[in-house]
N, C-alpha and C positions, 0 to 999 in steps of 0.2 A: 305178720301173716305167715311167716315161713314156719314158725314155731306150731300153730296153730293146726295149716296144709301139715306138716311131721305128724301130726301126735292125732288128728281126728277123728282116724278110723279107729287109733286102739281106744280112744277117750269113746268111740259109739259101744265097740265092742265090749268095754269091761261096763257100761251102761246097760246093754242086752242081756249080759249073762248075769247082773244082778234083777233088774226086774221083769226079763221074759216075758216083756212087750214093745215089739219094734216102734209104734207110734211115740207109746211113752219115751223113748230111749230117742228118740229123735227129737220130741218137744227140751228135756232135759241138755242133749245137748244143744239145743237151740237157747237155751236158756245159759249155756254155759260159756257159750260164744259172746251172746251180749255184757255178760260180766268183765269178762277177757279184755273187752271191748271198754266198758266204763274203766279199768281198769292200766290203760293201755300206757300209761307214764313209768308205774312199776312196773308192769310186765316187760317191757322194752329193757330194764338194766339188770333183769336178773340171767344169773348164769345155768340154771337148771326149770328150764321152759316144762319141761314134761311132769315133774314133780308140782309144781304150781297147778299146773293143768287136773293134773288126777285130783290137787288137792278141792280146788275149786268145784273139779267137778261129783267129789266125795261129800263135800257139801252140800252141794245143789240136791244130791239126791235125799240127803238126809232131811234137808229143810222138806222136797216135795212127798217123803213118806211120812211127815210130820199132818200135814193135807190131805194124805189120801190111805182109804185103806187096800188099794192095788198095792202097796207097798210092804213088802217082809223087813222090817226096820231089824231084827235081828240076825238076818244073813247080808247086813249092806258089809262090807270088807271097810275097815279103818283107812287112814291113810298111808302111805307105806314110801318110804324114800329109795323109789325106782333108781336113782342113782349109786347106790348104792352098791358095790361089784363084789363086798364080803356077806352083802345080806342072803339070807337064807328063802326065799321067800318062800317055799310051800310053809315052813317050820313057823315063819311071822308070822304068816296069815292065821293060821290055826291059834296062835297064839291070840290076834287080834280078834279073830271070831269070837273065842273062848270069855275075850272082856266084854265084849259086844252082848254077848246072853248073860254075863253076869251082873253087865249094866242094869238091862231092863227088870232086873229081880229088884235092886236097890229102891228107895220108898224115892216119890215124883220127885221130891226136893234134895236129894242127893244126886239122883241123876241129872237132876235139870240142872246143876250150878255145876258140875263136871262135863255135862253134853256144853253150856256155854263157855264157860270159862277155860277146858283146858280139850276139847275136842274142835271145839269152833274160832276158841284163842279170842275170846270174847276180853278185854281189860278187866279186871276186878272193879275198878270203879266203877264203867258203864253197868258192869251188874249189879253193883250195888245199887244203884236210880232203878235200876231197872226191876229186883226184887223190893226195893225200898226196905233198905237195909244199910245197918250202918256197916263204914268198910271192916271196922275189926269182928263184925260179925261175919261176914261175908268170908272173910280169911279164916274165921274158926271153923266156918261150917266147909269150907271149900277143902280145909284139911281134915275135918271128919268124915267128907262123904270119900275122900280120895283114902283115909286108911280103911272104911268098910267095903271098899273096892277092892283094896288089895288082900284084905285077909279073906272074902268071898271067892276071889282069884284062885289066894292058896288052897283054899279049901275044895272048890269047886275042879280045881286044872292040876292040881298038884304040883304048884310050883315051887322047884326047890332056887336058890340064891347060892352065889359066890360070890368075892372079892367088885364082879365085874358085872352084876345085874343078876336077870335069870340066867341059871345053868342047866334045868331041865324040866320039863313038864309033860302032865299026859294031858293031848286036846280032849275037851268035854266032846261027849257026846248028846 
């Protein structure tokens, strides 16, 4: 509960400033507190409470813009490891908006096996039942929609590469 009392007014407030309605933003985190809740065996032995939290509660929104169309599903912000003390984060986020609209360009079945599989950290196997798909199809496709992601990235953010990941890009406008 300590973790929870820490982090719920910033976990309303990055909820408000993504969907710019106090209700909604209130219902979502009530919905992110019951998770927390079902959830409360893991939550208790992890060492970065807040990162969990935004995660969980990055999710939640995403699933409730998937439901509604009050939702701008391309300005929702990624997830982002608040812990982090060398991260950048206006420079991240821009980065992460930038895949965020280059998602939604991608055809439904590329995005939908990268929105599960490596935004929601869905298993490959459950997606596999669940596209009904066999797994080595599942992994072909999981690594073709992730390289038309990246080269639309390139294309779209102009992102250049070094040794150690991205080293520069312009945010899309």
């Amino acid at each position: 509960m300590n973790a929870w009392t820490d982090n719920e007014k910033s976990l309303h407030g990055w909820l408000l400033k993504q969907t710019g309605d106090p209700d909604l933003s209130k219902d979502l985190l009530q919905d992110v507190f019951l998770k927390s809740l079902e959830h409360r065996e893991r939550f208790c032995t992890l060492e970065h409470a807040k990162s969990w939290l935004f995660t969980i509660t990055r999710n939640t929104l995403i699933d409730a813009s998937r439901k509604s169309s009050r939702i701008d599903r391309s300005a929702i912000v990624p997830d982002i490891d608040l812990e982090d003390p060398e991260m950048d984060e206006p420079v991240l986020m821009k980065l992460e908006h930038c895949m965020l609209r280059v998602l939604t360009e991608l055809k439904d079945t590329d995005r939908d096996i990268i929105e599960h599989c490596d935004i929601q950290k869905m298993p490959q196997d459950v997606y596999t039942h669940k596209a009904s798909l066999s797994l080595p199809a599942t992994k072909a496709r999981l690594q073709r929609a992730r390289q038309k992601l990246r080269e639309k990235m390139v294309n779209a953010c102009k992102i250049q590469f070094d040794e150690t990941g991205v080293s520069d890009f312009t945010p899309r406008r």
